[in-house]
C-alpha positions in Angstrom: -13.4 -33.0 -77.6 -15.9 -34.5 -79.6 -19.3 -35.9 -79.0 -20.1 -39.4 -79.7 -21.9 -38.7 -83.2 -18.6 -37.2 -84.2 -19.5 -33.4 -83.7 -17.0 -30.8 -81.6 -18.5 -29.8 -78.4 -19.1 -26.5 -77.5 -16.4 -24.6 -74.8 -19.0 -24.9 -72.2 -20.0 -28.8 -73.4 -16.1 -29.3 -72.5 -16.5 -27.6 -69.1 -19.6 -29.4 -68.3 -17.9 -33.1 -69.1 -14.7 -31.9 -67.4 -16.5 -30.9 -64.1 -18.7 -34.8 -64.8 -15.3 -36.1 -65.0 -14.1 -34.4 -62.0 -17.1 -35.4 -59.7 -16.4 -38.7 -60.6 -13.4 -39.0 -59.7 -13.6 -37.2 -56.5 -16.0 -39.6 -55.5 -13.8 -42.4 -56.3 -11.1 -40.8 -54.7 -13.0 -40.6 -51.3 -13.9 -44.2 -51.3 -10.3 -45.1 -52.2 -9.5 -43.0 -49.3 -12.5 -44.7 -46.8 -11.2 -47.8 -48.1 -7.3 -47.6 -47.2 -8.0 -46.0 -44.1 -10.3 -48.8 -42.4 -9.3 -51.6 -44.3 -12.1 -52.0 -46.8 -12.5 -54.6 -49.8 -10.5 -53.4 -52.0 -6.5 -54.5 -51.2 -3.9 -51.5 -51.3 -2.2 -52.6 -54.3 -5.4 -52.2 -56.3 -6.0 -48.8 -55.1 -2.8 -47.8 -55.6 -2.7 -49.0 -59.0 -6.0 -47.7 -60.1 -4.7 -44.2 -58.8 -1.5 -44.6 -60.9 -3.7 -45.6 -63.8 -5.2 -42.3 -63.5 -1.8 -40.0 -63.3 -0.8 -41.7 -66.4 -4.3 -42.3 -68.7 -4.4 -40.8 -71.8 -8.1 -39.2 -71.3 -7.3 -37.6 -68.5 -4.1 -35.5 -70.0 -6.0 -32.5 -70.6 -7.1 -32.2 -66.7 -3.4 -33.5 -65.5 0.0 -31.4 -65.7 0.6 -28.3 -67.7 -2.9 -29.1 -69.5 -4.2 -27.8 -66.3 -3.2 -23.9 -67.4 -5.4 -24.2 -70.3 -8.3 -24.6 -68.1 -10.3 -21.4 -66.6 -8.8 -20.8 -63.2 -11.7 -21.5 -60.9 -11.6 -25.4 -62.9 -7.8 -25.3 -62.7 -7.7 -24.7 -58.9 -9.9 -28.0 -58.5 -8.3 -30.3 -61.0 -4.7 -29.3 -58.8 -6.5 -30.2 -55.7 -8.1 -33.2 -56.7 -4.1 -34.3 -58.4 -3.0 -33.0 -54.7 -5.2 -35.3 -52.8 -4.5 -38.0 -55.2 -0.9 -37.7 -54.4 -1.7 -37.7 -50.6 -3.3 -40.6 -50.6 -1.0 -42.7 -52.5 1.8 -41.2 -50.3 -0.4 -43.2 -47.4 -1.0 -46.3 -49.5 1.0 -49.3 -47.6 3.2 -50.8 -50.1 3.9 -55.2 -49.4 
């Protein structure tokens, strides 16, 4: 990882993005979740697609898969659960 004026961030810079990164999308992931359970704004298809977008996006490879082993365990055992719940919820996704 590098930092926008080009220079490598620190182990601990990494973590501290990553766990950014991971807040985020937790909170996404709960409104996604709100939203598909009582109807919200956002139609299905959209969630479902933004979800996919995210098992498939090329910055988040190094939080998704066998990247995940790379990671210190206690980060590891929330990046799993936060793929985990992102699986759940796209199993509950109606599809047209």
């Amino acid at each position: 990882m590098v930092s926008p004026s080009g220079e490598a961030l620190t182990p601990a810079e990494q973590t501290r993005w990553r766990k950014q990164a991971l807040d985020w999308l937790q909170a996404d992931l709960s409104l996604w979740a709100r939203n598909i359970e009582k109807g919200g704004p956002i139609p299905a298809p959209a969630c479902l697609q933004g979800l996919q977008r995210w098992r498939h996006h090329v910055h988040l490879a190094g939080v998704r898969g066998a990247a995940i082993d790379k990671l210190e365990p206690d980060e590891r055992d929330d990046w799993r659960k936060l793929w985990l719940e992102v699986d759940k919820l796209v199993k509950r996704i109606p599809v047209p």
